[in-house]
PyMOL Python script that loads the backbone (N, CA, C, O; Angstrom):
from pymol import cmd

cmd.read_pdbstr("""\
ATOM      1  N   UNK A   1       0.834  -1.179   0.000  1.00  0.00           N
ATOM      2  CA  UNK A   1       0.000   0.000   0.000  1.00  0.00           C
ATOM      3  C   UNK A   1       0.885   1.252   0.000  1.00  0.00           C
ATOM      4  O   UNK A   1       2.043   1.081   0.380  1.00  0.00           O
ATOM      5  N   UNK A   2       0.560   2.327  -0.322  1.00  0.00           N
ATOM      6  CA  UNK A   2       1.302   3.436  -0.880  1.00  0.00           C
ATOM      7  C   UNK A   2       0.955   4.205   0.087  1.00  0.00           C
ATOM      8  O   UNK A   2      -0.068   3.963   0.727  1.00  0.00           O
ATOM      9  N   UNK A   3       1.647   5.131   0.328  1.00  0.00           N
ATOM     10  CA  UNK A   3       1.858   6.429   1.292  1.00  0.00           C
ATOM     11  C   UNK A   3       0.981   7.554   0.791  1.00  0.00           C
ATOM     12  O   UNK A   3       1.480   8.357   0.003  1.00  0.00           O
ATOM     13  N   UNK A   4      -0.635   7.727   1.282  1.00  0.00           N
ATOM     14  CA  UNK A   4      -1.444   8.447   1.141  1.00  0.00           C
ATOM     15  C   UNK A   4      -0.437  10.188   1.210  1.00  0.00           C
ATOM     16  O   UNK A   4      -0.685  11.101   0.423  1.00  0.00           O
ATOM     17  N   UNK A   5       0.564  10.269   2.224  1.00  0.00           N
ATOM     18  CA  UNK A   5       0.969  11.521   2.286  1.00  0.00           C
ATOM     19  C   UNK A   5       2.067  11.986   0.996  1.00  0.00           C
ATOM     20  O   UNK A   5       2.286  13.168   0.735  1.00  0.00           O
ATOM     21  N   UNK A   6       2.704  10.828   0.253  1.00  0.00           N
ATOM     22  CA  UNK A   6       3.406  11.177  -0.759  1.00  0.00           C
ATOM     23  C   UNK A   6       2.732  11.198  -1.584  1.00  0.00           C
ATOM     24  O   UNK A   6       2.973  12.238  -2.197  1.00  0.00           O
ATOM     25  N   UNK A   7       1.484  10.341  -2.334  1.00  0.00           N
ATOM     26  CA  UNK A   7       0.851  10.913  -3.172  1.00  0.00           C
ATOM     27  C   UNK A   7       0.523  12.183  -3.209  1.00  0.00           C
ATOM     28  O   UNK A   7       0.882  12.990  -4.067  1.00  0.00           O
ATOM     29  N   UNK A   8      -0.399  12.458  -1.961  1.00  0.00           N
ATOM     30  CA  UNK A   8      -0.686  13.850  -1.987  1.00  0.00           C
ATOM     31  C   UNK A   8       0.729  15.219  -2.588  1.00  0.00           C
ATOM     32  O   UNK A   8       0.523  16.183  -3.326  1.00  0.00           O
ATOM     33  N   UNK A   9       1.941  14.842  -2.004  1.00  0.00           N
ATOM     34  CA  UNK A   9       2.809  15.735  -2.301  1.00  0.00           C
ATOM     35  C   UNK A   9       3.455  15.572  -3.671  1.00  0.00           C
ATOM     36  O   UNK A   9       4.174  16.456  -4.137  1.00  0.00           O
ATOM     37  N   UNK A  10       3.191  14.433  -4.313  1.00  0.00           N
ATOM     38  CA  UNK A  10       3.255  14.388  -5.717  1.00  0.00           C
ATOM     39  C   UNK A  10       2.114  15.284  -6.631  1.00  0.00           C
ATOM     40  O   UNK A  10       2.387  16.240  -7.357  1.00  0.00           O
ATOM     41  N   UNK A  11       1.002  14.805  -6.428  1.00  0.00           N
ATOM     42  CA  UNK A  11       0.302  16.091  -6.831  1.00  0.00           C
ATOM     43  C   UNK A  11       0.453  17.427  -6.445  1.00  0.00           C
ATOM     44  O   UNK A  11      -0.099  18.300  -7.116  1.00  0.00           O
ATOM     45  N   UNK A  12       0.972  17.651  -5.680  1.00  0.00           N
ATOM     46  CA  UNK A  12       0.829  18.810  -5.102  1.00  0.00           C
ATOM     47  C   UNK A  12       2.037  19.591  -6.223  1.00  0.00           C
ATOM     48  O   UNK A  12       1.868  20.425  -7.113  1.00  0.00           O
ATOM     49  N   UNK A  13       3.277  18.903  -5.716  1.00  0.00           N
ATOM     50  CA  UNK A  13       4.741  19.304  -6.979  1.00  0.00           C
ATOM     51  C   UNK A  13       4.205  19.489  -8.515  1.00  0.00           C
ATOM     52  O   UNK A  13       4.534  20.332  -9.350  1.00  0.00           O
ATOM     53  N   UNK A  14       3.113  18.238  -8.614  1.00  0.00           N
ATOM     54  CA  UNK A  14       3.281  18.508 -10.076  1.00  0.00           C
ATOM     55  C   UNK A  14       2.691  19.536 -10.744  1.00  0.00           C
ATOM     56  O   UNK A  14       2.931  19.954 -11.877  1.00  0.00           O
ATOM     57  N   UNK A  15       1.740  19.979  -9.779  1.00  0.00           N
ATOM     58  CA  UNK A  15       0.846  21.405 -10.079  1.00  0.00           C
ATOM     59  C   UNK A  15       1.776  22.582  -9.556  1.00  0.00           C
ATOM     60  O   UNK A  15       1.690  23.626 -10.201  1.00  0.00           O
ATOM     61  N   UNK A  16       2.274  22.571  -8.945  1.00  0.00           N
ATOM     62  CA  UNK A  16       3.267  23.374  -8.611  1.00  0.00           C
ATOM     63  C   UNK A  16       4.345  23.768  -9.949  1.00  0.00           C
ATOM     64  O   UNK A  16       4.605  24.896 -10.367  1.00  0.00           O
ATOM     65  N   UNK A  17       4.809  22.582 -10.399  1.00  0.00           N
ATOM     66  CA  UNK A  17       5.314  22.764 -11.479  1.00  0.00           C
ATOM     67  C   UNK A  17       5.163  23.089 -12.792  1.00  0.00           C
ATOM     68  O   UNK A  17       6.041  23.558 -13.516  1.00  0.00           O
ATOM     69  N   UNK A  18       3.510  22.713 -13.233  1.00  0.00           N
ATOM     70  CA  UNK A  18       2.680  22.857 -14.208  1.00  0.00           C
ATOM     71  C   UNK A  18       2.515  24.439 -13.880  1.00  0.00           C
ATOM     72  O   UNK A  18       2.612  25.074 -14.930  1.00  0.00           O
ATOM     73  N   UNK A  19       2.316  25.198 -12.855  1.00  0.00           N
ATOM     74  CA  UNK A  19       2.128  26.665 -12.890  1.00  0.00           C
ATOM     75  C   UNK A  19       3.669  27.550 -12.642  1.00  0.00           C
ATOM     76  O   UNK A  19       3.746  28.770 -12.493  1.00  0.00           O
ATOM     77  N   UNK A  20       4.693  26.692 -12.646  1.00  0.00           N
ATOM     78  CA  UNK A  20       5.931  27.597 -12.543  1.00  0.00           C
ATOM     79  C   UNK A  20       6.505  27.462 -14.093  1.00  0.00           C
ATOM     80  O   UNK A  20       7.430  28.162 -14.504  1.00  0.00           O
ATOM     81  N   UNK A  21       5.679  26.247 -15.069  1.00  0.00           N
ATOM     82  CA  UNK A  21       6.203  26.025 -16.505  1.00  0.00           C
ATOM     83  C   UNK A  21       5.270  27.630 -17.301  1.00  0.00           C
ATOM     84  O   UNK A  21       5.725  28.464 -18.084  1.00  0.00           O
ATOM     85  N   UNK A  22       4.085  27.541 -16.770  1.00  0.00           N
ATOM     86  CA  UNK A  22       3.200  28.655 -17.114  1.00  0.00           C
ATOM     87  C   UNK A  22       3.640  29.916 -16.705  1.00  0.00           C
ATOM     88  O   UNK A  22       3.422  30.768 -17.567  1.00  0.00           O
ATOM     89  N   UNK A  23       4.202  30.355 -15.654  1.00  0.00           N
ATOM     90  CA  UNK A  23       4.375  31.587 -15.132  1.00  0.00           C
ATOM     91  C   UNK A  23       5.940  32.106 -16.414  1.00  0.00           C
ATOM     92  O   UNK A  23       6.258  33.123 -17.030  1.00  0.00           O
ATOM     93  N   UNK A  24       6.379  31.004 -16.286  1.00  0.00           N
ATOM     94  CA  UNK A  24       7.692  31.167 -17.355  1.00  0.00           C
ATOM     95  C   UNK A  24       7.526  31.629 -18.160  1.00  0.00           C
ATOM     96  O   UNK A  24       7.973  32.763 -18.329  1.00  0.00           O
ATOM     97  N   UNK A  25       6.755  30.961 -19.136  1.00  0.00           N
ATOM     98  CA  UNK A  25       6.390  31.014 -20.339  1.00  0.00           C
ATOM     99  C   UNK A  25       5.427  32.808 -20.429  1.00  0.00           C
ATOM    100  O   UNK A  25       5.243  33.403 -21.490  1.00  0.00           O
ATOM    101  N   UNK A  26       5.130  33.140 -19.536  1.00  0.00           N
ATOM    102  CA  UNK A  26       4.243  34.432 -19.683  1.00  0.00           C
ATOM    103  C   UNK A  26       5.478  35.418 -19.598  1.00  0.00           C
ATOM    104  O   UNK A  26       5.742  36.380 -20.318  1.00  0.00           O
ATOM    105  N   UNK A  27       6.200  34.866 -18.441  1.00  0.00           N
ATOM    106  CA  UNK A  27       7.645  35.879 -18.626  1.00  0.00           C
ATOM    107  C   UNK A  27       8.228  35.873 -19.683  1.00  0.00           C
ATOM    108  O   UNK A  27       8.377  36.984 -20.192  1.00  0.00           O
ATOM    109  N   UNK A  28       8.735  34.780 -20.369  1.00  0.00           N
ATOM    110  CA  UNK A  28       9.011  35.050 -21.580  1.00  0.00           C
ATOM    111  C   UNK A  28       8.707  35.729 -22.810  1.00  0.00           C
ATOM    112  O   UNK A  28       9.447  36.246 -23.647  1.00  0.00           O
ATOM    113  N   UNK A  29       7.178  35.591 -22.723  1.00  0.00           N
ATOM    114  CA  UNK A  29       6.124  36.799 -23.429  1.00  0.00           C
ATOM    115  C   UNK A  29       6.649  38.137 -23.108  1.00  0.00           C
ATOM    116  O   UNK A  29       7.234  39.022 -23.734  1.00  0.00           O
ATOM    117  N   UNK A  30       6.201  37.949 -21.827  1.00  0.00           N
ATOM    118  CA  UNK A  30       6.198  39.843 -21.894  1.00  0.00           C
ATOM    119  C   UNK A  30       7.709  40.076 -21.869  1.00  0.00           C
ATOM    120  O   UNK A  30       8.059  41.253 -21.789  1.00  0.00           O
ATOM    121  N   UNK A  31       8.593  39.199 -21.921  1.00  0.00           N
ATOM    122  CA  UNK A  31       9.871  39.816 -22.265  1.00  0.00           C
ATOM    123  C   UNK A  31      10.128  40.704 -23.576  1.00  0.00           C
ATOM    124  O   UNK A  31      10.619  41.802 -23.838  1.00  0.00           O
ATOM    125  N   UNK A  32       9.372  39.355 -24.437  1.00  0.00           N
ATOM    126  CA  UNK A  32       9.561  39.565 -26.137  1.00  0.00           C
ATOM    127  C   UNK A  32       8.719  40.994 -26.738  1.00  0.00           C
ATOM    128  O   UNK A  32       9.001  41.722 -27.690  1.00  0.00           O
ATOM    129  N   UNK A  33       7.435  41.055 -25.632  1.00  0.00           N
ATOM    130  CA  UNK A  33       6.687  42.309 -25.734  1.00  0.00           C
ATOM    131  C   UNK A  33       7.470  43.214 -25.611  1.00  0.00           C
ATOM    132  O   UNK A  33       7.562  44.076 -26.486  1.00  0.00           O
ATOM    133  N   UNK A  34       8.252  43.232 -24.446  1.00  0.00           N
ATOM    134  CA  UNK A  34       9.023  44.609 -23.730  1.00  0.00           C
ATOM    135  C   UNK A  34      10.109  44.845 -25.105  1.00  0.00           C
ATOM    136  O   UNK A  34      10.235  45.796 -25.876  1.00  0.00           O
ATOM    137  N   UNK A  35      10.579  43.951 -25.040  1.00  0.00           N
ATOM    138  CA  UNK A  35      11.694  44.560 -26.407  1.00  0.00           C
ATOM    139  C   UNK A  35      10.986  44.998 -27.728  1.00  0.00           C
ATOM    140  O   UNK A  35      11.550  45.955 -28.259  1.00  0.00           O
ATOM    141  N   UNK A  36       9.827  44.504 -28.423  1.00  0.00           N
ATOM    142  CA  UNK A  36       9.309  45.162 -29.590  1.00  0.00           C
ATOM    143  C   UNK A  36       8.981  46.266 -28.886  1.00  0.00           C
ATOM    144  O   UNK A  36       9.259  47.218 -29.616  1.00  0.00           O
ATOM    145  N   UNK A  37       8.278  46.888 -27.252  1.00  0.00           N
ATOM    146  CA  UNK A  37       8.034  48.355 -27.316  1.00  0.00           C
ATOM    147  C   UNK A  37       9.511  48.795 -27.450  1.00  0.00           C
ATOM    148  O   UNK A  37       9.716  49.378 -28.514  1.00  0.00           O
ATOM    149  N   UNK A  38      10.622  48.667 -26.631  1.00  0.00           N
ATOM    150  CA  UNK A  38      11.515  49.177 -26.617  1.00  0.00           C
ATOM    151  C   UNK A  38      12.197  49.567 -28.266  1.00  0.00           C
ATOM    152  O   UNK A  38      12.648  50.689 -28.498  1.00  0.00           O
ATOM    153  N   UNK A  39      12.179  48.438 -29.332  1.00  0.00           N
ATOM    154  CA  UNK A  39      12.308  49.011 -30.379  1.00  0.00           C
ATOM    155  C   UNK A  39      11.880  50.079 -31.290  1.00  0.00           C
ATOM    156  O   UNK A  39      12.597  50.888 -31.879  1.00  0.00           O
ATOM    157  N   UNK A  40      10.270  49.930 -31.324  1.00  0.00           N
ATOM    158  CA  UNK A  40       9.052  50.983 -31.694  1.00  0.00           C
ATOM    159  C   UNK A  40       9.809  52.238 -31.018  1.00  0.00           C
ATOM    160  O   UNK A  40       9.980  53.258 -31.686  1.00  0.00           O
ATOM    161  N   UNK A  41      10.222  52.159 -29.795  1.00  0.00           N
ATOM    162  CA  UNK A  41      10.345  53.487 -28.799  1.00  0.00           C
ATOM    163  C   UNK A  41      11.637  54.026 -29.408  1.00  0.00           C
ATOM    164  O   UNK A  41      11.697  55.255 -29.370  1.00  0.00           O
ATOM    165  N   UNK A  42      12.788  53.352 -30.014  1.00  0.00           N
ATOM    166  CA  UNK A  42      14.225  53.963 -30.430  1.00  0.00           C
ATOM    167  C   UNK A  42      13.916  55.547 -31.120  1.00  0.00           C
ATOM    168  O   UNK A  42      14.682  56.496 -30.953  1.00  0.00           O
ATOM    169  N   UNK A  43      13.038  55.591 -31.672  1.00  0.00           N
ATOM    170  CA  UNK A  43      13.118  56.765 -32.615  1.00  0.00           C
ATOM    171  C   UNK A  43      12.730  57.730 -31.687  1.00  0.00           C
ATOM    172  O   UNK A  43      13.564  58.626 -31.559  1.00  0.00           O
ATOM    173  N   UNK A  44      11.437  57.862 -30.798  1.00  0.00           N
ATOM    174  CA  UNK A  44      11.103  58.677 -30.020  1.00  0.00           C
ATOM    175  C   UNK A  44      12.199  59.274 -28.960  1.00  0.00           C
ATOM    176  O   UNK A  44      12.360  60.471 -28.723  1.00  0.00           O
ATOM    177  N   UNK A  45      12.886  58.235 -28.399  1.00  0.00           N
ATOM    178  CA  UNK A  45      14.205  58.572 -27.473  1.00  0.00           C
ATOM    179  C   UNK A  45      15.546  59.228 -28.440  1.00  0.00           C
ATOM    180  O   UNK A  45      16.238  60.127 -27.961  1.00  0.00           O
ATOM    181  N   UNK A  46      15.704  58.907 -29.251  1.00  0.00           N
ATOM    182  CA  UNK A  46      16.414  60.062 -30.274  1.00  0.00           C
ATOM    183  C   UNK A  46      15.958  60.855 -30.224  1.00  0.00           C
ATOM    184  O   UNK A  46      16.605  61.783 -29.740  1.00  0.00           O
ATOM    185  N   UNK A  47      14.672  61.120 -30.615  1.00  0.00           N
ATOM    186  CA  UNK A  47      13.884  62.768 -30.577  1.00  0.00           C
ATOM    187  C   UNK A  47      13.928  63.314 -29.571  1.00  0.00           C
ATOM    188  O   UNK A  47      14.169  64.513 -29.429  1.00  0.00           O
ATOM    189  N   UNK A  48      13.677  62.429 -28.612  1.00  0.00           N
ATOM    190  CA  UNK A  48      13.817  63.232 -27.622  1.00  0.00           C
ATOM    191  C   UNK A  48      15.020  63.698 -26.868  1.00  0.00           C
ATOM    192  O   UNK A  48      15.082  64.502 -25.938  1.00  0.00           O
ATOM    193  N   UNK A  49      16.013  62.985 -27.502  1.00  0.00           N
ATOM    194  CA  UNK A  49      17.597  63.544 -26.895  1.00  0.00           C
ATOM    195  C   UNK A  49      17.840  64.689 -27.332  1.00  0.00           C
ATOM    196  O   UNK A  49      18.234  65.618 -26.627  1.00  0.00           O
ATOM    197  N   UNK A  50      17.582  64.756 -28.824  1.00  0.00           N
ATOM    198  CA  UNK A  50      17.757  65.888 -29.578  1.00  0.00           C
ATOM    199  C   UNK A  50      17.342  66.550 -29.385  1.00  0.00           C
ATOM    200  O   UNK A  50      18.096  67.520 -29.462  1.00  0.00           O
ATOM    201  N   UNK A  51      15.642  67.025 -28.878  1.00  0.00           N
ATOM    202  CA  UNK A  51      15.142  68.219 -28.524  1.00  0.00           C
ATOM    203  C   UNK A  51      15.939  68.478 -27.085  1.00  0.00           C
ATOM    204  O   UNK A  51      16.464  69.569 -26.864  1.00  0.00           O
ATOM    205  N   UNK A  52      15.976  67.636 -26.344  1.00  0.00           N
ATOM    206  CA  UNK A  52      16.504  68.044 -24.776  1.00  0.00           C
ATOM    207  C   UNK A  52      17.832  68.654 -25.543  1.00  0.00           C
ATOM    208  O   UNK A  52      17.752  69.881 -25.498  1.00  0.00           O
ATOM    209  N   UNK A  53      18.830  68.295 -26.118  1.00  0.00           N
ATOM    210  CA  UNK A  53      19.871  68.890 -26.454  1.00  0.00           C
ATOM    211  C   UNK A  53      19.742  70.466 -26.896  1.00  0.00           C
ATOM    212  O   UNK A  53      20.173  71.536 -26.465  1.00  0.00           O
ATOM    213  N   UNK A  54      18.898  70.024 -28.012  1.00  0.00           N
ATOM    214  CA  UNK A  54      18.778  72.059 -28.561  1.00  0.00           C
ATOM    215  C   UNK A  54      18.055  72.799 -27.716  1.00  0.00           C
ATOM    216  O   UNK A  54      18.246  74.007 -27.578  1.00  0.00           O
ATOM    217  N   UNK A  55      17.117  72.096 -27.048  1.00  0.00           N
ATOM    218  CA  UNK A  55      16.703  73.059 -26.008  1.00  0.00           C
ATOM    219  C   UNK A  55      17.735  73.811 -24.969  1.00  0.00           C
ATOM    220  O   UNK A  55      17.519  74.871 -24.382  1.00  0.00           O
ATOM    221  N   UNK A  56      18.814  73.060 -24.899  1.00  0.00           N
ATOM    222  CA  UNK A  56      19.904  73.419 -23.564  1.00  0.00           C
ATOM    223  C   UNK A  56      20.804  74.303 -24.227  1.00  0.00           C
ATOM    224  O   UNK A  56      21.289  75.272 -23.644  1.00  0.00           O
ATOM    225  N   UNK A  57      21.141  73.925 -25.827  1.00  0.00           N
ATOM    226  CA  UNK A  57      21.908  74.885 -26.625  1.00  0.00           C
ATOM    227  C   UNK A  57      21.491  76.227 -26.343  1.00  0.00           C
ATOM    228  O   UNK A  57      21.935  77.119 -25.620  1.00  0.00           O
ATOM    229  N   UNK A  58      20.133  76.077 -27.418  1.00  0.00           N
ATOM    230  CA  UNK A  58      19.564  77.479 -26.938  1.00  0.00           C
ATOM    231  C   UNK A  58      19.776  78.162 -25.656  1.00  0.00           C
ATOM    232  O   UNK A  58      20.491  79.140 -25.440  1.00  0.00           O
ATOM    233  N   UNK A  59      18.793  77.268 -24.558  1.00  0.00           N
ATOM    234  CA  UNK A  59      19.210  78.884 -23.335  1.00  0.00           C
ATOM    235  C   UNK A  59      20.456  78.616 -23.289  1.00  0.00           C
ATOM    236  O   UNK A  59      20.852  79.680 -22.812  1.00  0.00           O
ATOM    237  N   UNK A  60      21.783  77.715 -23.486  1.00  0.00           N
ATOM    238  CA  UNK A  60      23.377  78.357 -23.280  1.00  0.00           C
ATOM    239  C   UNK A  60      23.500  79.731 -24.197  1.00  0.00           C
ATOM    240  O   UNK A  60      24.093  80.757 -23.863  1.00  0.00           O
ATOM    241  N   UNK A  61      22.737  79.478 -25.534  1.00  0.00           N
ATOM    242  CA  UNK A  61      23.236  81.117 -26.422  1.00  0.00           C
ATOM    243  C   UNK A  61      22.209  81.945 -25.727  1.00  0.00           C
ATOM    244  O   UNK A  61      22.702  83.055 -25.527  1.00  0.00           O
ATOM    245  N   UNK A  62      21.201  81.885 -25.354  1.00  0.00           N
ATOM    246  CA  UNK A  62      20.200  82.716 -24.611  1.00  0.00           C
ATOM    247  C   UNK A  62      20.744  83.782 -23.663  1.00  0.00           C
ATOM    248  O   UNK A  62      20.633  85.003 -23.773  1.00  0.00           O
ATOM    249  N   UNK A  63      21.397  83.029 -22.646  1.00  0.00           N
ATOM    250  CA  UNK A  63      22.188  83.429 -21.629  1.00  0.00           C
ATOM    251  C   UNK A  63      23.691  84.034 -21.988  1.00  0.00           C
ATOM    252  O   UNK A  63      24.086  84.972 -21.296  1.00  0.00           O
ATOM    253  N   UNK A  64      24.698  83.432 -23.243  1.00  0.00           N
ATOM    254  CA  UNK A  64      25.585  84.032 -23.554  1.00  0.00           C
ATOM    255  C   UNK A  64      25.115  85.510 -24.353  1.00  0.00           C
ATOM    256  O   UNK A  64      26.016  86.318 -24.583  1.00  0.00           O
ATOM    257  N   UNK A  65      24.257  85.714 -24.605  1.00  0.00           N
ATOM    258  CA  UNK A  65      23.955  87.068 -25.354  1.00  0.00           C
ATOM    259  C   UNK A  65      23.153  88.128 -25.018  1.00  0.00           C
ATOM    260  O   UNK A  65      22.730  89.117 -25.617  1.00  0.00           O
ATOM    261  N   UNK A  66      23.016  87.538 -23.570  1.00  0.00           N
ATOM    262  CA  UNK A  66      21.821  88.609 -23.089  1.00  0.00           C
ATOM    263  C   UNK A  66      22.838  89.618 -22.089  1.00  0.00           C
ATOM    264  O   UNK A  66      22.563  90.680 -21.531  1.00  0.00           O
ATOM    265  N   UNK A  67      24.295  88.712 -22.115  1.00  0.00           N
ATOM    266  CA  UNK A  67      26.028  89.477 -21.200  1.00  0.00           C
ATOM    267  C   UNK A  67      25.830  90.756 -22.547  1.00  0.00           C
ATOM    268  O   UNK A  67      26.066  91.932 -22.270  1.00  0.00           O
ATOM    269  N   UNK A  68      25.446  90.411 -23.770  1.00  0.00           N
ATOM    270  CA  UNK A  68      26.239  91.852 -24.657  1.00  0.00           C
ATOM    271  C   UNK A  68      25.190  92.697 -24.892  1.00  0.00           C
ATOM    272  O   UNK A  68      25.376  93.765 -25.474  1.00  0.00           O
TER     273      UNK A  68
END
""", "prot")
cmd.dss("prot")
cmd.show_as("cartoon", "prot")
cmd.util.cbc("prot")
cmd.orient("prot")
């Protein structure tokens, strides 16, 4: 006769495991998600370096010409 308490903990692991194969697999998703936004996003973060940049140019000449 078999050990009513190891069965139980065999089922118990294997569902345990059946939802840590699932939880994976969703991580892996939204990994693959996160990088297509992050790609889509490359152009916007250029733009936006560039405006933060000329914006800072500017007030530096702003401020150098308002001395003359």
């Amino acid at each position: 006769m078999e050990n009513p308490h190891a069965e139980r903990q065999a089922v118990l692991l294997e569902r345990i495991l059946k939802n840590t194969s699932k939880c994976t697999e969703m991580i892996l998703e939204l990994n693959h998600c996160l990088e297509e936004i992050l790609r889509a996003n490359a152009s916007v973060k250029i733009a936006a370096d560039l405006a933060t940049k000329y914006r800072k140019n500017v007030q530096y000449n702003m401020e150098a010409t308002k001395g003359n």
